[in-house]
Legacy VTK file of the C-alpha trace (Angstrom):
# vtk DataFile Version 3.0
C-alpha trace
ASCII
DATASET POLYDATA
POINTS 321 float
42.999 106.224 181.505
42.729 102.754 182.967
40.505 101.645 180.453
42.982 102.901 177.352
45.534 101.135 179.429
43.785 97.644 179.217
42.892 97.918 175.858
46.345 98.549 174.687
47.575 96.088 176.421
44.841 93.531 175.184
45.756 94.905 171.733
49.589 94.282 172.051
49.294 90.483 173.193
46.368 89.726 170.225
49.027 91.137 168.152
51.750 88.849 170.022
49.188 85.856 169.508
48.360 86.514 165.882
52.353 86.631 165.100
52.607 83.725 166.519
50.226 81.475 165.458
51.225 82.594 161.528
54.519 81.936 162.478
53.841 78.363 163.512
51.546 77.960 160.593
54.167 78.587 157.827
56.410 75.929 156.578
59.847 75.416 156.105
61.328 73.446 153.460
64.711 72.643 152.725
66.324 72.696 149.376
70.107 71.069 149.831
72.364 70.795 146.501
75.741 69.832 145.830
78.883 72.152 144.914
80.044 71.195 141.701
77.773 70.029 138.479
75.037 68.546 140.920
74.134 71.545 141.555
74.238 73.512 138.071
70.691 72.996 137.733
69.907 75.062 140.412
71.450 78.328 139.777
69.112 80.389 139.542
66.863 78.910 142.384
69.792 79.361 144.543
70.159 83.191 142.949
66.665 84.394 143.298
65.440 82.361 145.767
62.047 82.674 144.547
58.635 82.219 146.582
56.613 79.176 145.544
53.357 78.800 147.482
52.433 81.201 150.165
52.876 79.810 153.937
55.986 77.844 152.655
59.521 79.681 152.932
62.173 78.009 151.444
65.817 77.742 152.447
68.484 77.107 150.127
71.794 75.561 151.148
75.231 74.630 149.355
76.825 71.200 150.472
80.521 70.581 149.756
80.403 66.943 149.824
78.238 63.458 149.079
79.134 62.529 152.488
77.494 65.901 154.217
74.727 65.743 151.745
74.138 61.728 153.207
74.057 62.501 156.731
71.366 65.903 156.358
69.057 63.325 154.543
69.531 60.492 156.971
68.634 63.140 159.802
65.542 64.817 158.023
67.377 68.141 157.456
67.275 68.129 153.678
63.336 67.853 152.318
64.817 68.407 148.855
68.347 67.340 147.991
70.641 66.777 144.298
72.352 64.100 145.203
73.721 61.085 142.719
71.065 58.773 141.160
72.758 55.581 143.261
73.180 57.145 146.170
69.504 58.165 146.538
68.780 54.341 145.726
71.370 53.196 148.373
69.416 55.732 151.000
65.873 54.457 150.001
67.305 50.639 150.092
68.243 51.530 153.895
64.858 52.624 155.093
65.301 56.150 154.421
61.668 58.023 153.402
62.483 59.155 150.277
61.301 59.051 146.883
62.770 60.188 143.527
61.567 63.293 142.342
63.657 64.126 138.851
66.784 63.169 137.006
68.638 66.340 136.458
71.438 65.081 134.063
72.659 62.071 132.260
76.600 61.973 132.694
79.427 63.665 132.652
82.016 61.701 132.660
85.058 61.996 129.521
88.532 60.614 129.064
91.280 63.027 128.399
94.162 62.475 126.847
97.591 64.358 126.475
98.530 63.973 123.045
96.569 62.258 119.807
96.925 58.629 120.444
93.396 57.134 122.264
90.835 57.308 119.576
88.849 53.992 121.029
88.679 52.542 124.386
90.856 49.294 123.265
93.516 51.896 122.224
94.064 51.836 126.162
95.662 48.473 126.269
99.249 48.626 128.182
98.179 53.000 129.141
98.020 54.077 132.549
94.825 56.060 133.293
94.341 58.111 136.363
90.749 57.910 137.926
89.505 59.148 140.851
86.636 57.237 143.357
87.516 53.719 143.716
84.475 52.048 143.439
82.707 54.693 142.651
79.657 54.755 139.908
82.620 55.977 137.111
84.706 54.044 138.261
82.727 51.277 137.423
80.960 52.764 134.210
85.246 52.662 133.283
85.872 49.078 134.100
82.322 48.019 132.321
83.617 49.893 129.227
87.271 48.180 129.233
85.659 44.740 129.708
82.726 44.795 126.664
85.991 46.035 124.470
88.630 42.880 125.612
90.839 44.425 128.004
90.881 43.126 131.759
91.149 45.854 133.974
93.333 44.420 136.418
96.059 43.151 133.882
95.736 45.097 130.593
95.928 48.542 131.958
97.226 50.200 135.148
94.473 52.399 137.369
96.030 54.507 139.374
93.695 56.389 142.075
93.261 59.413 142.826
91.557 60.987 145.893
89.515 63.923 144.057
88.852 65.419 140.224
90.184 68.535 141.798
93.675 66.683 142.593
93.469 64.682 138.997
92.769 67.671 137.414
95.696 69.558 138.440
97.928 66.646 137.711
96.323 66.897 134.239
97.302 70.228 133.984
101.042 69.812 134.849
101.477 67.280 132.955
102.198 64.646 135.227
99.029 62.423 134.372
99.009 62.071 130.617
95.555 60.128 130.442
92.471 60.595 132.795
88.760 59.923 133.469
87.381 63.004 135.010
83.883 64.613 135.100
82.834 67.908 133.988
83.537 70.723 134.326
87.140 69.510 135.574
87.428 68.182 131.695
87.053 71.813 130.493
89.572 72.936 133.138
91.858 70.692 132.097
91.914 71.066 128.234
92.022 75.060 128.585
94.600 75.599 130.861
96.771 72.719 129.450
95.978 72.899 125.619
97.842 69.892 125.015
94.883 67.658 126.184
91.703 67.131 124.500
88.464 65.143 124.941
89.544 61.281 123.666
86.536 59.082 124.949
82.922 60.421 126.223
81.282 57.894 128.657
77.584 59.021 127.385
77.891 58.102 123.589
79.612 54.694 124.930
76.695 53.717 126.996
73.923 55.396 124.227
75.689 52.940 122.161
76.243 49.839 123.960
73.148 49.723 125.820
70.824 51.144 122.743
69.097 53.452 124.783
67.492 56.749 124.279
69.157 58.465 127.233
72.091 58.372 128.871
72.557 56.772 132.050
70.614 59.019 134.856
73.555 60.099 137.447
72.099 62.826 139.256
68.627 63.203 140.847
66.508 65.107 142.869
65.094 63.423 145.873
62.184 64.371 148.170
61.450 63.303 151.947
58.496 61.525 151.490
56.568 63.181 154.524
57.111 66.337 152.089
55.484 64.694 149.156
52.640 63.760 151.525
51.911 66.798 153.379
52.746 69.327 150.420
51.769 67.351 147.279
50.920 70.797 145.254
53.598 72.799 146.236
56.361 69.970 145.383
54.412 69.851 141.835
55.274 73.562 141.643
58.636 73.151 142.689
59.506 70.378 140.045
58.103 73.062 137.361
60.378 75.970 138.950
63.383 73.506 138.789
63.001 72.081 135.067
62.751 75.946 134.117
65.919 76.408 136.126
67.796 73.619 134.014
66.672 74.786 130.982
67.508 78.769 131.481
71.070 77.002 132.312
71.396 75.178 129.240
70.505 78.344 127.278
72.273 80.425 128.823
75.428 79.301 129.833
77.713 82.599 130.121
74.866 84.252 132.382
75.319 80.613 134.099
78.652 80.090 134.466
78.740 83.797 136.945
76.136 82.203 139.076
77.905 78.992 139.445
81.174 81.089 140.370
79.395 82.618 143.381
77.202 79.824 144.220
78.677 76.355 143.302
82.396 77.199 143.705
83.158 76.281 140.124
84.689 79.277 137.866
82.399 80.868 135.459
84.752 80.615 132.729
84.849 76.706 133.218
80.719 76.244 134.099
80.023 78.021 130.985
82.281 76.280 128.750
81.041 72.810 130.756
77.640 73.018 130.464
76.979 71.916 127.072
79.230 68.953 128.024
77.276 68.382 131.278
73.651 67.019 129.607
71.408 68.682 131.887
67.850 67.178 131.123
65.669 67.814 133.803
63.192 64.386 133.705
60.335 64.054 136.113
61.201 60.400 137.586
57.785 58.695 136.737
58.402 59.368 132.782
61.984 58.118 132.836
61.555 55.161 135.320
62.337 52.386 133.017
65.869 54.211 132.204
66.825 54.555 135.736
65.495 50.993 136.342
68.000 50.060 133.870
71.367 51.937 134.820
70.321 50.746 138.810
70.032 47.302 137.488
73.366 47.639 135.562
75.140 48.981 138.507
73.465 45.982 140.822
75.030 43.490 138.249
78.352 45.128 138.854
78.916 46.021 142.079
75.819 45.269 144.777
76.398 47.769 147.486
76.828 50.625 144.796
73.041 51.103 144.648
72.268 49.403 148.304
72.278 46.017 147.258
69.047 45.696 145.465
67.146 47.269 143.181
64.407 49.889 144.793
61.164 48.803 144.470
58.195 50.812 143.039
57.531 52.847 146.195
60.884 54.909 145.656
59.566 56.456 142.499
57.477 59.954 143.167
54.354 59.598 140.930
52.405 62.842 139.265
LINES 1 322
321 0 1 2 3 4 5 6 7 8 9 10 11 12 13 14 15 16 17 18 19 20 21 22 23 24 25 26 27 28 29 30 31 32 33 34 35 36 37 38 39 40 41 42 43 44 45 46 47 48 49 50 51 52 53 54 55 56 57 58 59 60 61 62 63 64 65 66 67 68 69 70 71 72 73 74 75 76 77 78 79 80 81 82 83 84 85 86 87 88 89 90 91 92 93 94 95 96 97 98 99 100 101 102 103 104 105 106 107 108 109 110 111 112 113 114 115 116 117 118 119 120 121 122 123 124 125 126 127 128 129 130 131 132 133 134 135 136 137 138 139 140 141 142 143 144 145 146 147 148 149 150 151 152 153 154 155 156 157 158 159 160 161 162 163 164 165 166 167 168 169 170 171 172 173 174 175 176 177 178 179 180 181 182 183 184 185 186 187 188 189 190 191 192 193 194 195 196 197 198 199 200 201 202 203 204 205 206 207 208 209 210 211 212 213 214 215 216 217 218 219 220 221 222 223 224 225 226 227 228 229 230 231 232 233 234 235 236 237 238 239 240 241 242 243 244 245 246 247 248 249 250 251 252 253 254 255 256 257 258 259 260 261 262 263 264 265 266 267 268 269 270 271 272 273 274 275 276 277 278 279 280 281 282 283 284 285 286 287 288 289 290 291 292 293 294 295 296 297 298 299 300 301 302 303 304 305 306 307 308 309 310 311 312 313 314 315 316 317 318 319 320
């Protein structure tokens, strides 16, 4: 009896002991991505959740705001994030170890207008625009844009701020901002539920145009911690793959896409699906598009220094294959 005893008991702790050491053997990564049209690439990662490489579980988490999305990187809770293109620049520029993975799209940024009148961007002369993010990377992109077509932003038009696109948006809607810069899929919001707007100016074609480049500038981005990269090279390969099959289901599908954004990304389906073909989602592995993103950083350094962290990254922030 006291020999059945023993053994059962030797059998419970190996047990105990085996548990254990799997549990410290598997990995946890993880994936952080914006609300909003950050994180439309990601639907249906964040839907199914789907197992990559055994021994690695992955967590997926919705952030509501650049700020929140900063501080988990700064602190090593996010080993994957969407974040903006300059503000992963601005973290790597500070010493943080991380390294661009993928661009995920290339602008969304429009100018609506109430009414017929804005058909180019000098036909703003004397207008008063409402914008939102002083400072901000469209913000900027807006002033660039007056200045290459003759009007001085501080004297030829009037900018009026705004805190949010949500806040602008409903403005929009009411009718108490007759012209505004806002990003998808606040655009689409605005010109359905207040049909006397439409799409005047698209930021994009402007820069495809003045800059004579093959893409549009890269404003989101999927960053890695680069301890990730190191440790986990094959499974962040795998990863990449799972993510530019992610974008593209969302591109083709964008009904199925908007319902996932409603429940995941806080942005109604009947607006994500209508956004998305406005919201040029191009998932770009960052070593094969490095001389674009070199070029929009470099832009944004001539403009406004601290908007990319006051230099341009050097080669060690780009992830290669």
């Amino acid at each position: 009896m006291r020999k059945n005893s023993l053994l059962a008991l030797f059998l419970v702790c190996l047990l105990l002991l085996t548990n254990s050491l799997t549990a410290r053997e598997e990995s946890t990564v993880e994936v952080m991505v914006l609300s909003g049209v950050t994180g439309l690439s990601f639907l249906p990662l964040l839907e199914e959740e789907p197992s990559i490489e055994p021994g690695i579980k992955i967590n997926y988490t919705v952030v509501k705001s650049p700020d929140q999305m900063r501080a988990k990187i700064i602190s090593g809770e996010a080993d994957i994030a969407a974040v903006p293109t300059n503000l992963a620049a601005i973290l790597y520029n500070n010493g943080i170890p991380i390294q661009l993975a993928a661009i995920t799209n290339w602008g969304v940024m429009y100018l609506v207008e109430q009414g017929s009148q804005i058909t180019s961007w000098s036909d703003l002369r004397g207008k008063t625009i409402g914008v939102t993010g002083k400072g901000s990377t469209p913000d900027i992109l807006f002033r660039y844009f007056l200045t290459v077509h003759g009007l001085d932003p501080e004297r030829d038009v009037q900018i009026q701020y705004y805190p949010t696109p949500v806040e602008l948006a409903q403005l929009a809607i009411a009718g108490k901002v007759e012209i505004a810069t806002l990003p998808e899929p606040w655009v689409t919001e605005v010109v359905t539920r207040n049909p006397s707007f439409r799409v005047c100016l698209d930021y994009q074609k402007e820069w495809e145009r003045l800059e004579q480049r093959e893409e549009s500038y890269a404003q989101s981005a999927l960053v890695v911690q680069t301890a990730l990269a190191q440790k986990h090279p094959e499974f962040l390969q795998k990863f990449l793959r799972q993510a530019d099959a992610a974008s593209a289901w969302v591109v083709n599908n964008p009904a199925a896409a908007g319902k996932l954004a409603q429940t995941h990304i806080m942005i109604s389906a009947e607006a994500a699906g209508a956004a998305i073909p406005r919201c040029n989602l191009r998932f770009k592995e960052a070593a094969l598009v490095r001389a674009e993103v070199e070029y929009y950083l470099a832009k944004l350094l001539s403009f406004q220094p601290q908007s990319i962290g006051g230099k341009l990254p050097d080669e060690g922030f780009y992830l290669q294959k």
